[in-house]
N, C-alpha and C positions, 0 to 999 in steps of 0.2 A: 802711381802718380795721381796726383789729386786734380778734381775738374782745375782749380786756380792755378794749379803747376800748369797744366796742357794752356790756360788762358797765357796766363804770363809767357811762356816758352811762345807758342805763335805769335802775339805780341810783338815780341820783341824779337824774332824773324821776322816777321812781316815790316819793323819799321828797320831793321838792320838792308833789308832790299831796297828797301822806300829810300835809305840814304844813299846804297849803292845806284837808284836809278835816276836820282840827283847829282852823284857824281860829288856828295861830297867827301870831302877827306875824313872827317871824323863823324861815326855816329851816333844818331841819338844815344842819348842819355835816357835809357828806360827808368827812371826812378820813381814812386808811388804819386811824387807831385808837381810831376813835368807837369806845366802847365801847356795842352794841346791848340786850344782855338780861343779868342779872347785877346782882351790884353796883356802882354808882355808873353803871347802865344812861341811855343816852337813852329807850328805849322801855318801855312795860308791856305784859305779856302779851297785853292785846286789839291792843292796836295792833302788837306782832310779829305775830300771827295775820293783820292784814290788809297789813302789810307783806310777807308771805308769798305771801296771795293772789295779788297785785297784781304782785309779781316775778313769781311760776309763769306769769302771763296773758301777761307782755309777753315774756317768752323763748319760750313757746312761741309767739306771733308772730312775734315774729324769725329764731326756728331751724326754724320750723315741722314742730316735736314737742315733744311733753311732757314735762316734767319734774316730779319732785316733790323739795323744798329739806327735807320733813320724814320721809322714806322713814329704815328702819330705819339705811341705810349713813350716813346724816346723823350719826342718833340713838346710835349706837355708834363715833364717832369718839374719839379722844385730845383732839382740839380742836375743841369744837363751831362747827359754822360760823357758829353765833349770836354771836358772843363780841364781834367786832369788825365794823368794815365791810370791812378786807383780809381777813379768813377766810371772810364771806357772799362776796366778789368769787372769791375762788381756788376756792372750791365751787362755785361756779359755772360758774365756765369749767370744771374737771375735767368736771362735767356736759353742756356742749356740743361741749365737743370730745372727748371720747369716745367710740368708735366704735360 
């Protein structure tokens, strides 16, 4: 399985619990251009906070080491990696597989 396979598979476990601890009936729609945080967002701010969380726990299992999704390099992008779910996945793996 490819680092993007392991991205995307947690991913989209991680937002399948995120809906089960919402308690909604249907969940997210992982698709390349869910739009996350912003206008016309699937998510609000609390729930990106534990969306956040909950990624940072399960990559640093996976890769076992730590990463943070909100470090300044995040925060000072041209395109925030919050925007969509292909720009949280590609920040992502930048972050794994970087040496």
């Amino acid at each position: 399985m490819s680092e993007l396979d392991k991205i995307q598979t947690i991913m989209v476990d991680t937002f399948k619990d995120l809906a089960d601890q919402l308690g909604q009936a249907e969940p997210f729609e992982c698709k390349d251009e869910m739009i996350l945080f912003g206008a016309g967002a699937t998510l609000d701010s609390l729930t990106l906070v534990s969306l956040v969380v909950d990624l940072e726990s399960r990559i640093s299992d996976e890769w076992g080491r730590e990463i943070s999704l909100t470090d300044d390099r995040a925060m000072t992008r041209a395109v925030s990696p919050f925007d969509t779910f292909i720009s949280l996945k590609t920040y992502i793996n930048e972050l794994v597989t970087e040496k």
